[in-house]
C-alpha positions in Angstrom: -176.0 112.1 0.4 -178.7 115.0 -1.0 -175.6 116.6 -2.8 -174.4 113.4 -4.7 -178.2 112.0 -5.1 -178.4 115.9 -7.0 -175.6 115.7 -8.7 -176.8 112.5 -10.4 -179.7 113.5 -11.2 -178.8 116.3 -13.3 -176.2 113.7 -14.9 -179.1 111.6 -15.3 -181.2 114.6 -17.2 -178.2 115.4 -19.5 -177.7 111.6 -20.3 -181.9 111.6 -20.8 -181.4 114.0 -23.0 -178.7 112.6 -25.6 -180.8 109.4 -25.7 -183.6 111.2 -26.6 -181.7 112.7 -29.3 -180.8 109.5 -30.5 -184.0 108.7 -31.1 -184.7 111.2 -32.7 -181.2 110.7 -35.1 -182.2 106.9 -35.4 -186.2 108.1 -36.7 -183.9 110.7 -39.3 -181.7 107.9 -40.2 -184.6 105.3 -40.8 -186.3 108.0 -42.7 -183.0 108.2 -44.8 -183.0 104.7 -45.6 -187.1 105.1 -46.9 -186.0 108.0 -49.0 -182.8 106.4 -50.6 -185.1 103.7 -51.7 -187.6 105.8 -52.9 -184.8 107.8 -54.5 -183.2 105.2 -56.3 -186.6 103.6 -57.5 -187.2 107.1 -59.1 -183.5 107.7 -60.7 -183.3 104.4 -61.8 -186.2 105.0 -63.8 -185.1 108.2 -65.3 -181.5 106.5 -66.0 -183.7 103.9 -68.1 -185.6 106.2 -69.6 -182.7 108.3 -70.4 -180.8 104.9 -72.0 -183.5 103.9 -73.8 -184.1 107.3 -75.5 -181.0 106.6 -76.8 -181.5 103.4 -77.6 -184.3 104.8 -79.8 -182.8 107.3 -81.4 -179.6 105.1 -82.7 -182.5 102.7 -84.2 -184.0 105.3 -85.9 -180.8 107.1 -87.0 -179.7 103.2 -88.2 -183.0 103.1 -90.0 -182.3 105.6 -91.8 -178.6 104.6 -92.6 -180.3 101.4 -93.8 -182.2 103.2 -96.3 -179.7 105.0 -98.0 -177.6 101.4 -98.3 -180.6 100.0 -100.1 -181.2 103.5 -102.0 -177.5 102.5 -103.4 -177.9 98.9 -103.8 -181.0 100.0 -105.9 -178.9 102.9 -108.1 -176.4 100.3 -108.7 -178.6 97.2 -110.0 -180.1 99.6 -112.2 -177.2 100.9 -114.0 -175.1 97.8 -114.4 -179.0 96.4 -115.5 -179.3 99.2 -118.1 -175.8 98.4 -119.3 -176.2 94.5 -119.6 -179.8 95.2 -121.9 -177.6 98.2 -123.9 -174.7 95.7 -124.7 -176.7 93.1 -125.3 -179.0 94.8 -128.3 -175.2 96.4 -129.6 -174.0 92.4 -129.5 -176.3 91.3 -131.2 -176.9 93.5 -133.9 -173.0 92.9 -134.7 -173.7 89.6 -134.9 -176.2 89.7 -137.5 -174.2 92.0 -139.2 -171.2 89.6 -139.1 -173.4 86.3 -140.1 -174.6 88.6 -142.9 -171.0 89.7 -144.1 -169.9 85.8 -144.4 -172.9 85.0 -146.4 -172.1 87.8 -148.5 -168.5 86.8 -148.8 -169.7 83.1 -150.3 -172.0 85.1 -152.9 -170.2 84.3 -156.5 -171.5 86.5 -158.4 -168.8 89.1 -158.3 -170.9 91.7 -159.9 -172.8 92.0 -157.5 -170.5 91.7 -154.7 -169.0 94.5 -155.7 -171.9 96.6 -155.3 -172.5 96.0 -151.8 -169.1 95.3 -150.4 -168.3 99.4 -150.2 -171.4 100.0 -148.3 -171.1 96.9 -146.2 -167.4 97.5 -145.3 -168.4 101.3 -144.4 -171.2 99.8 -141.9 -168.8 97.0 -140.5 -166.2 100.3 -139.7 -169.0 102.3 -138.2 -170.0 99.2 -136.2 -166.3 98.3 -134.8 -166.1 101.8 -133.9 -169.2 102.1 -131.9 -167.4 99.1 -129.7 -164.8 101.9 -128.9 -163.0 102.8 -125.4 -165.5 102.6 -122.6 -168.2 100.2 -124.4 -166.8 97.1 -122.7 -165.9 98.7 -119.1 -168.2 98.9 -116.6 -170.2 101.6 -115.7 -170.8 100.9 -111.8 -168.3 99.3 -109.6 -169.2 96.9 -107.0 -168.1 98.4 -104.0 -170.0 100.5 -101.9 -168.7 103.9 -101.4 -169.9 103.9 -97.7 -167.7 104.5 -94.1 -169.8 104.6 -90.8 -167.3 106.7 -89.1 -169.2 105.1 -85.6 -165.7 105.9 -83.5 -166.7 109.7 -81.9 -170.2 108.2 -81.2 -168.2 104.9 -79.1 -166.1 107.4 -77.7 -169.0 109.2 -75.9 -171.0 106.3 -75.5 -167.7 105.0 -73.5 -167.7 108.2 -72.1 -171.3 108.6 -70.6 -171.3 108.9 -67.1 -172.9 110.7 -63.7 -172.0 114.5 -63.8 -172.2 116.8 -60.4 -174.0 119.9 -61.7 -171.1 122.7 -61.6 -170.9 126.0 -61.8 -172.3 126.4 -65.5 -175.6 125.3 -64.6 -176.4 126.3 -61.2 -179.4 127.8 -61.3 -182.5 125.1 -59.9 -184.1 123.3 -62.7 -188.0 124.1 -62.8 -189.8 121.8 -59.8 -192.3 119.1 -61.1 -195.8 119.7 -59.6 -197.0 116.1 -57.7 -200.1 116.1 -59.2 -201.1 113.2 -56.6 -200.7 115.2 -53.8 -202.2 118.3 -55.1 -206.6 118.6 -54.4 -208.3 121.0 -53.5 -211.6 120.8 -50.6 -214.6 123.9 -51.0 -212.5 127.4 -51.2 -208.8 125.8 -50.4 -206.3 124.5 -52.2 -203.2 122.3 -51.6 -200.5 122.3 -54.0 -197.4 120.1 -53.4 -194.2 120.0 -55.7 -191.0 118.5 -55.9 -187.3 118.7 -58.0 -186.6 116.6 -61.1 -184.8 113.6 -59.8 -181.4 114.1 -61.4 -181.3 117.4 -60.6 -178.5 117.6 -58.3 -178.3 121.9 -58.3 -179.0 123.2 -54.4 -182.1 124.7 -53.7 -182.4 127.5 -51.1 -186.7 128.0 -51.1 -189.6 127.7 -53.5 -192.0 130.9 -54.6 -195.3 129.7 -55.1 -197.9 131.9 -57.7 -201.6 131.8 -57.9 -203.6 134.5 -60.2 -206.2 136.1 -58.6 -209.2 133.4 -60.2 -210.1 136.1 -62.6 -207.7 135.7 -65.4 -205.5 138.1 -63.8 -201.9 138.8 -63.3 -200.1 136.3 -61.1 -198.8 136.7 -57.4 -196.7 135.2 -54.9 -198.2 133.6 -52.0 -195.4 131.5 -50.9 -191.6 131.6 -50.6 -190.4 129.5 -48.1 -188.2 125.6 -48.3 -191.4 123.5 -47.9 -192.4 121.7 -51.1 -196.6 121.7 -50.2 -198.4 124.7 -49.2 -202.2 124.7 -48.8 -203.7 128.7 -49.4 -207.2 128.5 -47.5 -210.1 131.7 -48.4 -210.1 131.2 -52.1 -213.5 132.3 -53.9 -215.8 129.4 -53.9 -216.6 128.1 -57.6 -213.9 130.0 -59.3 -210.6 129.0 -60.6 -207.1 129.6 -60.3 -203.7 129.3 -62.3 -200.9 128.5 -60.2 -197.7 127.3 -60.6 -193.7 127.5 -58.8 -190.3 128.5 -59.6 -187.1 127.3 -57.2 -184.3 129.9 -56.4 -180.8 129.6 -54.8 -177.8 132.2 -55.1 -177.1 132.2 -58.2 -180.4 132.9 -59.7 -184.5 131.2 -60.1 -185.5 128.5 -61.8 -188.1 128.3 -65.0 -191.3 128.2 -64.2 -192.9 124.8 -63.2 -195.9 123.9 -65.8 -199.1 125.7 -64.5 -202.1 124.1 -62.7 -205.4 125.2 -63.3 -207.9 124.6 -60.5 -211.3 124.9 -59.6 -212.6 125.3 -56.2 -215.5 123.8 -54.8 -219.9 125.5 -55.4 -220.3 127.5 -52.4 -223.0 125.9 -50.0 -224.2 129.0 -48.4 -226.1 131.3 -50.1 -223.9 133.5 -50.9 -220.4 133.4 -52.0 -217.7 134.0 -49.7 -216.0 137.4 -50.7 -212.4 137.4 -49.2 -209.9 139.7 -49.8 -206.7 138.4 -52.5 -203.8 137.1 -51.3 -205.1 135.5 -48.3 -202.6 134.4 -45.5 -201.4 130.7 -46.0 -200.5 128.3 -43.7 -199.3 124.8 -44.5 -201.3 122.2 -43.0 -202.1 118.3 -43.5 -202.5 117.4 -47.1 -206.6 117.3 -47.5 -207.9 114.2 -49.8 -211.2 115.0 -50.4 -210.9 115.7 -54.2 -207.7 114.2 -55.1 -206.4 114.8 -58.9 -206.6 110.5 -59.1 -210.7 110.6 -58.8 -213.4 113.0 -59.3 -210.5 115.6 -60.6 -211.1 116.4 -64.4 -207.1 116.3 -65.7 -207.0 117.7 -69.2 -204.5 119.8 -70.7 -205.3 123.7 -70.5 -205.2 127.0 -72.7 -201.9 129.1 -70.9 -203.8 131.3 -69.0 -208.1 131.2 -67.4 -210.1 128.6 -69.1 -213.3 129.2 -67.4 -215.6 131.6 -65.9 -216.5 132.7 -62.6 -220.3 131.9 -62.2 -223.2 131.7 -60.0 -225.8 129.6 -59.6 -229.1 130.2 -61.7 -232.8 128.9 -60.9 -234.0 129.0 -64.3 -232.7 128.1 -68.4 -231.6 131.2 -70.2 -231.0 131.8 -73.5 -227.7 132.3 -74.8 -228.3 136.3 -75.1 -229.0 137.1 -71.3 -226.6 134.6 -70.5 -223.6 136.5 -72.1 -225.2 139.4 -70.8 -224.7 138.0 -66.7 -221.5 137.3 -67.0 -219.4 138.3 -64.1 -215.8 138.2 -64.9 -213.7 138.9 -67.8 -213.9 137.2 -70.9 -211.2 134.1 -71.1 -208.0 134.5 -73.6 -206.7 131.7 -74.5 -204.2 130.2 -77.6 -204.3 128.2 -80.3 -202.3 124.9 -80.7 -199.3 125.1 -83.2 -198.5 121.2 -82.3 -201.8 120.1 -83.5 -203.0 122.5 -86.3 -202.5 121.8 -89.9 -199.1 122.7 -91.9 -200.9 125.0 -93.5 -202.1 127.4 -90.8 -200.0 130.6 -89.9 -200.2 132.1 -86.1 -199.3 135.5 -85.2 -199.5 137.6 -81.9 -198.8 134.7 -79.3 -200.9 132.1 -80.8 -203.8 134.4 -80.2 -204.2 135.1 -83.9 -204.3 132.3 -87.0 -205.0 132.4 -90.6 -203.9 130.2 -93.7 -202.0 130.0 -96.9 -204.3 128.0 -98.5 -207.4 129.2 -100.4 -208.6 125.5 -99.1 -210.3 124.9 -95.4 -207.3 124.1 -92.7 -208.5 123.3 -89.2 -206.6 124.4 -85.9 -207.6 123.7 -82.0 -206.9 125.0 -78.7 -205.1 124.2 -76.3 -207.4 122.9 -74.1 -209.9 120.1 -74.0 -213.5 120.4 -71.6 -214.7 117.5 -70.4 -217.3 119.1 -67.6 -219.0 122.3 -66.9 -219.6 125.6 -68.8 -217.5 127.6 -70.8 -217.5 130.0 -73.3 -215.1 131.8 -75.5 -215.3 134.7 -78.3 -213.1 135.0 -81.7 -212.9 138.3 -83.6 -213.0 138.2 -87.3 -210.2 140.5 -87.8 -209.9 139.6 -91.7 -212.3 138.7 -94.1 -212.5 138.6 -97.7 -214.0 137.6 -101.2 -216.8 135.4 -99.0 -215.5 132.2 -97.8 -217.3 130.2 -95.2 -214.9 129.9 -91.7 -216.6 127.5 -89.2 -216.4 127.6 -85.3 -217.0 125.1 -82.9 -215.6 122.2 -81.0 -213.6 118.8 -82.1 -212.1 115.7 -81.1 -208.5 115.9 -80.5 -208.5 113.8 -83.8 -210.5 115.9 -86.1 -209.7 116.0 -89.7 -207.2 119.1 -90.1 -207.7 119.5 -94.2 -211.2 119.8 -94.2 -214.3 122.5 -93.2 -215.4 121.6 -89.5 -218.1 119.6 -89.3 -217.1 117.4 -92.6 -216.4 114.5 -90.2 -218.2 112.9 -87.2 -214.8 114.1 -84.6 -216.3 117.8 -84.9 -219.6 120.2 -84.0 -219.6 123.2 -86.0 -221.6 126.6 -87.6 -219.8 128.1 -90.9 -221.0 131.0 -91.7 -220.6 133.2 -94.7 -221.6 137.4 -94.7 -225.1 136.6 -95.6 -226.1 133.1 -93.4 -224.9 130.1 -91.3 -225.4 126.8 -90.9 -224.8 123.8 -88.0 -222.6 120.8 -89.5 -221.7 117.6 -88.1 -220.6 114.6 -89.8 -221.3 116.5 -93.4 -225.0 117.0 -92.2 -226.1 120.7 -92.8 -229.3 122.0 -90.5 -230.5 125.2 -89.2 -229.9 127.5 -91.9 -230.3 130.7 -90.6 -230.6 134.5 -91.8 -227.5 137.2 -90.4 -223.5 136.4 -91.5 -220.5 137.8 -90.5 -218.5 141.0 -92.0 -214.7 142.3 -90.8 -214.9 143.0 -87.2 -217.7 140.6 -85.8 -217.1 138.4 -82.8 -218.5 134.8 -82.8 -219.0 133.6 -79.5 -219.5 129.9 -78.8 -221.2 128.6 -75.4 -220.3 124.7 -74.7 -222.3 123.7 -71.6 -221.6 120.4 -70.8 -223.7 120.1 -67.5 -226.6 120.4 -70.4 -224.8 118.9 -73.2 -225.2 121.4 -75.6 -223.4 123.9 -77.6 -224.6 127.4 -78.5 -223.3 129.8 -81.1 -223.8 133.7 -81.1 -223.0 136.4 -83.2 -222.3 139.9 -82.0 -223.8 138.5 -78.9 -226.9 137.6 -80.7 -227.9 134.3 -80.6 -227.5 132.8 -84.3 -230.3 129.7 -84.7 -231.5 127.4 -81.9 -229.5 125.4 -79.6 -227.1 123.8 -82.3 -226.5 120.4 -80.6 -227.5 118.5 -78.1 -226.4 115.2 -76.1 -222.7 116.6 -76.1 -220.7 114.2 -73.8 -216.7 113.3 -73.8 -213.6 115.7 -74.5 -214.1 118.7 -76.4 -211.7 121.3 -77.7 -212.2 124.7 -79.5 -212.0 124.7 -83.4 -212.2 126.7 -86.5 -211.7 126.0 -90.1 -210.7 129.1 -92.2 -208.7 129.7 -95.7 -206.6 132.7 -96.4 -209.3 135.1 -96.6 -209.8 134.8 -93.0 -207.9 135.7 -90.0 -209.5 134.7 -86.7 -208.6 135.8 -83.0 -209.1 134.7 -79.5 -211.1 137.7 -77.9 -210.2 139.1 -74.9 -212.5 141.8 -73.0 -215.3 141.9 -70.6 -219.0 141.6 -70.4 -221.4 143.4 -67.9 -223.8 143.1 -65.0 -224.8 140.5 -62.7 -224.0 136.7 -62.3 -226.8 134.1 -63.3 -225.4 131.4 -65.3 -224.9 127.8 -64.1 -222.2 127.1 -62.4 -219.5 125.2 -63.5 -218.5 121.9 -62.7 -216.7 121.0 -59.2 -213.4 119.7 -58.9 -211.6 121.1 -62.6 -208.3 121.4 -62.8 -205.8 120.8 -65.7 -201.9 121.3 -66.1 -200.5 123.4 -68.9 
């Protein structure tokens, strides 16, 4: 009896164990049917989106086609017009001149019928002969010279279908950052990421990049398959570029765009100083600061927006400020997409000037809605006296005027002998000390205090310029073609004592 009452009990365990890996295939198979909804949900979306970029672009392109067909209608009314006023003058001075002939002919006094009739039969001639070939025919036919050849776009439209990605593209398209799941909570940080939804290319592992929260060169501190990764023992109050790229066998991806974060103020007393990279582990995603609240999203310069600061008991002025600076100075670029036509960029969109002897405005890339940052510009050009202004603007600014002409920008112009504050076309704070080839303009936006601070040659230039600052800023300057302006890039000395910045930032670029 022991034997068989063994036996089936190790039948028993074997049987215990395939139903407990059908379980576990019926939880993966439920899971399925959640992600083919959520799948679907999502490519549908794209397919519409996809359709109705179409859509929008045959209207437009049929708007167009509709303009030339009334551009023709137009030419056409106006030369068959022109002809109808041209023969109608020509008919009737012939018909004066024939109403004027048969009075003549009933003239009897021969005498002096024959003195005219010479002269009259010359001009009846020249008349009949201006009525020559080509008078009477029409200049403009009806019919309009137009053929929609529509049949190669039917054929494609008839044609548009769902493609397997083959061999000539199989390299991973660039992941898509879920800014949702992404927060960070004090010095960590949890970044989650996912693959376009009609990407169907294979994806082998992700390699995940943060810089070192000093404007620094980027490094990987995560290749594996999992699509979130949290990286615990950042530095506390600083912040940090990151961004991922897919691989597979044949090759890795684009970069994804880059997230700019900011960790949390330390609450100790002093700042947490672990080494860079630190070991990751992935853990639970952590809500405490998630990107849909207290995180500021705004679009970023490509590369460190902010500085790495400490906290300070008491005000400073701008000139010891710049002075405590701990970390490097920012570089950032300027914004081809929303400058004016008239402004030229050179060396990465670090450098700009103009071909106009007028004022043409251009912006960064970013816009600061919270904390403190600052960021210097190198007069690398400057000629024959002009007035270039620095400062910050609405994303809506006027481009083809000085900033500070309208109420969307804070600004100092400044020739080589003084400056002045504008805003809305009001000029304060005239103040001694200009600007020659070589100076730096350094501008201070502190939004926990609401001002903005200009300095030249790390010199403070007037008082606090303005106060009561509050919304979405972004770094300006106005300059002509005897100016060429760039972003600065270098480093500043000694200890930390500034403010520090805001909690929470972070931005995708």
């Amino acid at each position: 009896l022991l034997p068989l009452q063994s036996q089936l009990s190790q039948a028993l365990n074997g049987l215990s164990d395939r139903a407990k890996e059908a379980k576990e295939f019926l939880v993966q198979l439920r899971n399925m049917v959640q992600q083919i909804q959520e799948n679907s949900v999502e490519f549908e979306a794209c397919l519409v989106a996809q359709c109705d970029a179409l859509i929008d672009a045959l209207n437009r392109r049929k708007a167009q086609l509709l303009s030339r067909v009334n551009k023709e209608h137009e030419h056409k009314l106006k030369v068959v017009r022109d002809q109808i006023s041209h023969c109608t003058v020509k008919l009737r001075q012939t018909t004066g001149l024939m109403e004027y002939c048969l009075e003549v002919i009933k003239e009897n006094d021969p005498s002096g019928f024959l003195q005219i009739s010479d002269a009259l039969i010359r001009r009846v001639h020249l008349t009949e002969d201006q009525w020559g070939k080509g008078t009477l025919t029409p200049r403009m036919t009806t019919d309009f010279d137009l053929n929609l050849d529509n049949a190669p776009l039917l054929q494609s439209i008839h044609q548009l279908d769902f493609v397997q990605m083959k061999v000539s593209s199989p390299v991973p398209a660039p992941p898509i950052l879920q800014l949702e799941e992404c927060c960070t909570h004090n010095n960590s940080a949890t970044l989650s990421w996912k693959q376009p939804p009609l990407s169907t290319v294979q994806v082998e592992g992700y390699i995940l990049e943060l810089d070192d929260g000093n404007g620094g060169q980027f490094r990987e501190v995560y290749v594996g398959k999992e699509t979130m990764c949290t990286v615990d023992g950042l530095h506390f109050n600083s912040t940090y570029s990151a961004r991922v790229k897919a691989f597979n066998k044949s090759g890795v991806s684009p970069y994804s765009k880059t997230l700019v974060l900011q960790t949390s103020e330390d609450t100790q007393s002093e700042e947490q100083t672990l080494p860079f990279p630190v070991p990751l582990e992935r853990s639970q995603l952590r809500r405490m600061s998630p990107f849909s609240s207290t995180l500021n999203l705004q679009p970023s310069f490509s590369g460190r927006s902010y500085f790495e600061l400490r906290s300070s008991a008491h005000q400073l002025s701008l000139h010891s400020s710049l002075q405590s600076l701990n970390s490097a100075v920012a570089w950032f670029s300027f914004d081809p997409s929303s400058a004016h036509a008239d402004i030229i960029f050179s060396n990465d969109n670090l450098t700009v000037t103009c071909n106009s002897y007028d004022d043409r405005v251009v912006l960064g890339k970013t816009g600061f809605s919270k904390g403190l940052h600052y960021w210097e510009l190198s007069i690398d050009r400057y000629d024959n006296h002009p007035d270039p202004a620095f400062g910050v603007a609405r994303i809506d600014v006027l481009k083809d005027a000085m900033l500070g002409k309208d109420d969307k920008a804070w600004a100092m112009y400044v020739d080589n002998n003084r400056s002045w504050f504008m805003h809305n076309n009001s000029h304060t704070n005239r103040t001694e000390g200009g600007i020659t080839k070589g100076a730096t303009v350094g501008v201070l936006l502190d939004l926990t205090r609401r001002t903005l601070t200009f300095s030249i040659n790390e010199d403070q230039q007037g008082p606090v310029a303005f106060e009561n600052l509050e919304g979405l800023f972004f770094p300006a300057v106005s300059l002509n073609r005897n100016v060429q302006v760039r972003a600065w890039s270098g480093s500043l000395e000694q200890g930390v004592t500034l403010p520090a910045v805001g909690r929470g930032d972070l931005a995708v670029t």
